[in-house]
N, C-alpha and C positions, 0 to 999 in steps of 0.2 A: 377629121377631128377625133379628137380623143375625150375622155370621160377624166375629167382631171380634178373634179371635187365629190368627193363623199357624199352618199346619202343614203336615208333609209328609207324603205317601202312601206307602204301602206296597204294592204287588203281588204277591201271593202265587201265585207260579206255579210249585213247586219242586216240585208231585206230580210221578207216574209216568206218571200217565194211562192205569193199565193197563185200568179199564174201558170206556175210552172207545176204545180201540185203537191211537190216534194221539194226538200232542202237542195237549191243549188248548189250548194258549197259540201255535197256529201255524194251528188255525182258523182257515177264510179267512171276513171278513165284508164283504160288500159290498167288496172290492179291498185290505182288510188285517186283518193277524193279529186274533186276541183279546185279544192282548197290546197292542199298539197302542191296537183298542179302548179297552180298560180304562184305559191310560196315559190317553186323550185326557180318559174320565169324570172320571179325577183333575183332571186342568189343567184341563175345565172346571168343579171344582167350587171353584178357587181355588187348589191346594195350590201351593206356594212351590218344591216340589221329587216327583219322582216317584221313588222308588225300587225295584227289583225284585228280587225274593227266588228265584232261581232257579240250581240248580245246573250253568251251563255258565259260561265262559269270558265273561268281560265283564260278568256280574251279580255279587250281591254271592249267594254259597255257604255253604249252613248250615257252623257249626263243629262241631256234632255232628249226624251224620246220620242219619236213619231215623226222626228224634224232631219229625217232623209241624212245623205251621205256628209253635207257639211257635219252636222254635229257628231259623226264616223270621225273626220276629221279633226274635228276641235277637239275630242278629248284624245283624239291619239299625239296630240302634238303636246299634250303632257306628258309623252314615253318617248319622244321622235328626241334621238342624239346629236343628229346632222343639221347641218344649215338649209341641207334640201332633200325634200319628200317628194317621193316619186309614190301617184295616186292611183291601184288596179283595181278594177271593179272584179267582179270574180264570178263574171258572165262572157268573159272574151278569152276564149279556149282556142283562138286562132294566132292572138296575138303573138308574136315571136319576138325573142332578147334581139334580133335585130332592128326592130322597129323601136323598141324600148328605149334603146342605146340611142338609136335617133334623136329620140326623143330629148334624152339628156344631156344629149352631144350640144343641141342647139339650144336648151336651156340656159345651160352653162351660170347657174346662180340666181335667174331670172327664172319668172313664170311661163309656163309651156305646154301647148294641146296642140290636140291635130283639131282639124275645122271642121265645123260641125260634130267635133266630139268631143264634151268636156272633160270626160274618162277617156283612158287614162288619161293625166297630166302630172306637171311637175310645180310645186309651189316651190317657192324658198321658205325659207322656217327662220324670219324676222321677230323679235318682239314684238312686231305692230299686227302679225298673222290672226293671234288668236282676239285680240279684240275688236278685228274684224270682224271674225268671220261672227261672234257674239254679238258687236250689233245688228249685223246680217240678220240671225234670228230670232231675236229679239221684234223685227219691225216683219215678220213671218213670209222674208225672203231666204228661200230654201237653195236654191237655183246657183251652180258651181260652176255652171257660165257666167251670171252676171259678179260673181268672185274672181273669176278670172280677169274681166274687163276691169275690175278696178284695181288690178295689179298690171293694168297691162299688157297682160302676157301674149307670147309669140304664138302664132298660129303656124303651122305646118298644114301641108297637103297627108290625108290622109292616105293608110297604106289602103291597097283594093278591097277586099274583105275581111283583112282582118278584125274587126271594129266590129264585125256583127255580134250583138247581144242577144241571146241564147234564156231570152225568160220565159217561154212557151216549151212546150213537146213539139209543136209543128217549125220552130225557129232549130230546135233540135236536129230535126230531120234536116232541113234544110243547110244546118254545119257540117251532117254526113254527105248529102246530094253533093254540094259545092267541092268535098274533099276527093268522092268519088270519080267527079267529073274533070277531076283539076282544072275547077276555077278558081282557086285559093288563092292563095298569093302569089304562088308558085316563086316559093322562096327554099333555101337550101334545107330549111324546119319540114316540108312539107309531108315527107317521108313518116317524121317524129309525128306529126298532127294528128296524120292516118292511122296509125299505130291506137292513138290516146282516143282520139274518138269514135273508134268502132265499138261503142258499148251505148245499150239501146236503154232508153229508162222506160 
């Protein structure tokens, strides 16, 4: 399959990062941020436009705050160009444009995760998206899986580790162990991984 409809990405980098100690999204990897990183996974998985979800000055800033990655979402989809939003958390530094593309291969216009992971995924970008997801929070349902389920959306087998989220120093080490050992995905990226994650916080 091919990638035959347009979209743009989303960056989800507007936590706290208070387990982590310091700004995930400023992690140094191999000579640039995380955020970077992840931007570049987006552009190479195609998307038309990269957008980022993050509460400082120059990003696009939740309009209701404290109310987690939907509302990341709900105000970026007053920037989103595309009919379809492809959703990165910007704690998965294993993830690779091949699993991406997976992703949006089987989307294809329809909503789309891997199981048991509602990051990343793929909404479509309906009129009916944003007053979703606004009653969502409104009734102080946060939870972008049970958003998923009322779209519907396609479930995939996830990739082996790439999915690991990296919100700790010790989840840290354990993305360098898994690389070292090549337990990774051991996908053709694997090389590139090792490279980006040899830098210690």
């Amino acid at each position: 399959m091919s990638i035959t409809m347009p979209f743009s990405a989303l960056i989800l980098a507007g936590g706290q990062s208070s387990r982590m100690g310091q700004d995930k999204a400023l992690l140094q990897l191999n000579g640039q941020s995380l955020l970077a990183h992840m931007q570049q996974v987006a552009l190479d998985s195609g998307a038309v436009e990269v957008l980022v979800s993050r509460n400082l000055p120059g990003f696009i800033a939740d309009n209701t705050p404290q109310q987690g990655p939907l509302a990341g979402i709900l105000a970026a989809l007053q920037h989103c160009s595309s009919s379809q939003l492809l959703v990165l958390p910007i704690d998965t530094p294993l993830l690779t444009v091949t699993s991406v593309q997976r992703l949006l291969q089987h989307a294809n216009g329809a909503a789309c995760y891997f199981s048991d992971n509602p990051l990343p995924c793929v909404l479509p970008v309906t009129p009916a998206l944003s007053p979703l997801i606004s009653a969502q929070l409104r009734t102080g349902q946060r939870s972008v899986h049970a958003l998923l389920k009322l779209l519907k959306a396609k479930s995939l087998a996830a990739p082996n580790t790439e999915l690991l989220n990296t919100n700790t120093p010790a989840d840290w080490r354990h993305c360098l162990t898994l690389l070292n050992s090549g337990g990774s995905t051991g996908s053709s990226n694997k090389k590139q991984q090792e490279d980006l994650c040899q830098s210690q916080i």
